[in-house]
N, C-alpha and C positions, 0 to 999 in steps of 0.2 A: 345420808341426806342432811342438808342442812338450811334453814331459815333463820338471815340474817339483814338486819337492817340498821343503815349506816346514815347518821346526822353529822354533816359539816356546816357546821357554821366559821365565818369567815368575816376578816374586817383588812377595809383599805385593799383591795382586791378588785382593778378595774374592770368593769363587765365582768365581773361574776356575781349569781347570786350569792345573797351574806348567809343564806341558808338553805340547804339541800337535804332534801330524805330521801334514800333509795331501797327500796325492800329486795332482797335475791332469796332465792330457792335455788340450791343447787349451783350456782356462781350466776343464773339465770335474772336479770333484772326483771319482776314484776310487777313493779310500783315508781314510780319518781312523782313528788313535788318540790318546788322547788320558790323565794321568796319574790321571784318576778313572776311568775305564771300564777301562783299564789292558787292552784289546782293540784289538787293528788290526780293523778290518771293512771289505766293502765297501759303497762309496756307488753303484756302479752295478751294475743286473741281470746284465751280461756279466759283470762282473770273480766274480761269485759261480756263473755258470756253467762256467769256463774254471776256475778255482784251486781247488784240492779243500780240504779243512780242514787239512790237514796244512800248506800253505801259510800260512795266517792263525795257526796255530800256531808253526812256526817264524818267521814276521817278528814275531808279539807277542813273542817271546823277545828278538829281537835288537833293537827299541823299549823294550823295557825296559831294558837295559844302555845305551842309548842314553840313556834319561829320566834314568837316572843321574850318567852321562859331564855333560850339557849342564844338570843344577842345580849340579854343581862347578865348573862354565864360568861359571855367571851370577855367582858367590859369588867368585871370581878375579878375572872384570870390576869388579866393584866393589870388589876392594882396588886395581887397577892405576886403577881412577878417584877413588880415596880416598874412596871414598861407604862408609856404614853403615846397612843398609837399606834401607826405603821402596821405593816403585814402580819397578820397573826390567824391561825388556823384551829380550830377546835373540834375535836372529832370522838362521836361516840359510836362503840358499835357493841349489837346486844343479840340477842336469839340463840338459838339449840341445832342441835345435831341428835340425829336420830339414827341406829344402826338397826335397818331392816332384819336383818339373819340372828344379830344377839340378843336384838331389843335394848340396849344401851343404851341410855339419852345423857345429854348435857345441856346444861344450861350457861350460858356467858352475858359479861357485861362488861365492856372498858372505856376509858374513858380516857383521850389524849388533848395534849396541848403543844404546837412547836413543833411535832416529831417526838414530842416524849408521851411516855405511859406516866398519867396522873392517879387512878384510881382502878382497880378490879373489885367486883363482886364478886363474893366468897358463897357460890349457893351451900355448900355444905355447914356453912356455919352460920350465913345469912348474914354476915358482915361486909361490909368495905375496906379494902386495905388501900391505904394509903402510899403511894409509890416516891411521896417525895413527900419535902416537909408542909409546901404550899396547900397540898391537899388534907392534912389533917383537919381542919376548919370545916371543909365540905363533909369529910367522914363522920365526926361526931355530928353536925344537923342533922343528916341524913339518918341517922342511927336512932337519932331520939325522937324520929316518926315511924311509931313500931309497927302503923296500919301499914304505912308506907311499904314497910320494908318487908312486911308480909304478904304485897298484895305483888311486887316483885317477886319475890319468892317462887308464888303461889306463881304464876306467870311464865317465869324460865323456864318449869321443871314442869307446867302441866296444861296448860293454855296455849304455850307456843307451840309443842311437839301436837298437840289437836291443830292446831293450824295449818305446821309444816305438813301432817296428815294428808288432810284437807285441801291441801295445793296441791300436793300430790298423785291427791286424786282425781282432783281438777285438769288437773293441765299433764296427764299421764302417758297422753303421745307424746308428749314434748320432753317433758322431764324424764320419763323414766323409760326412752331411748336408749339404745344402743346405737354409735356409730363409728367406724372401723375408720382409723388414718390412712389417709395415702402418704407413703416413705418416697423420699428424695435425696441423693446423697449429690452434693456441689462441690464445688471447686473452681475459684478464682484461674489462679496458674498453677502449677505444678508446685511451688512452693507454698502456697496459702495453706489454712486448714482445711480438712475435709471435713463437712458438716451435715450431717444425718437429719434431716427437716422433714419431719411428721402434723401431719398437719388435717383441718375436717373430720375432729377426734370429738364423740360426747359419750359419756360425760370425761370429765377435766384429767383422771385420776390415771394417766398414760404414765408407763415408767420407758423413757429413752435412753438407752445406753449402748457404750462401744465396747466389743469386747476383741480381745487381741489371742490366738490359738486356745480360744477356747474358754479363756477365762477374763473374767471383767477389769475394765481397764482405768485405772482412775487417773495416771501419771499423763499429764500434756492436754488432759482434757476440761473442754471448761462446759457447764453444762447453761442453758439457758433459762428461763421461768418460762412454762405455762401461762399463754396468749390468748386472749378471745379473741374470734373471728367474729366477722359481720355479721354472718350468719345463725350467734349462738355456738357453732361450734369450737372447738379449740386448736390452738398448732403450737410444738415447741420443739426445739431444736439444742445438739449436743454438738461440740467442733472437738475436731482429734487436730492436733500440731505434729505432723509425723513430716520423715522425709521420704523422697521417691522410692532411696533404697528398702527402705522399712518399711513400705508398703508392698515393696514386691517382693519383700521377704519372708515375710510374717501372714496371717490372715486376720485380717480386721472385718471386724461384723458390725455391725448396727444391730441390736436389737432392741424391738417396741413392742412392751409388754401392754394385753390391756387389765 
């Protein structure tokens, strides 16, 4: 199980908001604000039965102070990158993962710019590592506020896993569903690939593959990413490149593990 929540901020980006929050459980969107609507709301039924308005009121307050914090972040990035202007993209994402059966947790924190990784949190050591040179500047500040970095700490490894709990048990018809893919296998012409499409799958964690007389097939095949549907559910798709003869010669399988 996992709770994570994702800040893009953005500049020079026409119609888009310059800042966006989005909270997920489970790859499940249950929060979005964003710096036009300049509201948190919920995206799921549960979360708007369980949290009264006083709740959506004080986190709007505290994403706001936020939206502000993280457009003076992107405007710093780009002096420490010697850019002036134009398209630029900032993205942090942070929260834990929880393993029901081991009891496992982890806690994450990253921090991008561009398409690159600028900074990780280190919860085992309670440090920032610095992924490039521009970000050593951000890691010593950061370091030398030790409430700071203890109250993160304190947060990854034991506040968020109470949370992700807590959603959990919240929204438990939803989340902690089971639901079975419907399989399709396609073909263009006779030539094209055969593509094995699973799909109306929750939760995400479906393993799709082709196997060829019995044993798994890696050669000609290209496999696809793991899709949200409309519906919260998921669909993802594997293509075999075989020809006619080799398909009527051999036995080729589809299999979708859940």
């Amino acid at each position: 199980h996992s709770l994570r929540y994702f800040y893009t901020t953005s500049s020079e980006i026409p119609a888009f908001p310059e800042f966006v929050d989005m909270g997920m459980v489970n790859d499940q969107v249950i929060s979005h604000y964003d710096s036009i609507t300049k509201r948190k709301v919920p995206k799921q039924s549960w979360m708007e039965t369980f949290f009264d308005q006083q709740y959506w009121d004080s986190t709007t307050e505290n994403l706001k102070s936020a939206e502000s914090i993280f457009k003076t972040n992107i405007q710093i990035a780009q002096k420490r990158f010697n850019q002036t202007g134009g398209i630029h993209i900032s993205q942090d994402m942070y929260g834990c993962t929880w393993d029901d059966e081991t009891g496992f947790t982890e806690g994450f924190h990253h921090i991008g710019y561009d398409g690159q990784d600028l900074l990780t949190f280190d919860v085992k050591t309670a440090t920032w590592i610095a992924l490039v040179p521009q970000a050593l500047h951000s890691k010593m500040k950061w370091e030398m506020d030790l409430s700071g970095i203890k109250s993160k700490k304190s947060y990854l490894t034991q506040d968020c896993i109470e949370w992700l709990k807590k959603y959990l048990d919240y929204g438990k018809t939803t989340l902690q569903r089971t639901v079975p893919p419907s399989v399709s296998l396609l073909q263009k012409t006779p030539s094209s690939p055969v593509t094995c499409h699973a799909t109306g799958f929750y939760p995400s964690g479906v393993m799709v593959f082709w196997q060829k007389d019995g044993q798994e097939q890696h050669e000609d095949v290209e496999n696809g990413e793991t899709l949200p549907n409309d519906d919260g559910t998921f669909q993802k798709s594997t293509h075999l490149t075989v020809t006619p003869e080799e398909w009527k010669n051999n036995k080729y399988h589809c299999v979708v593990q859940l």
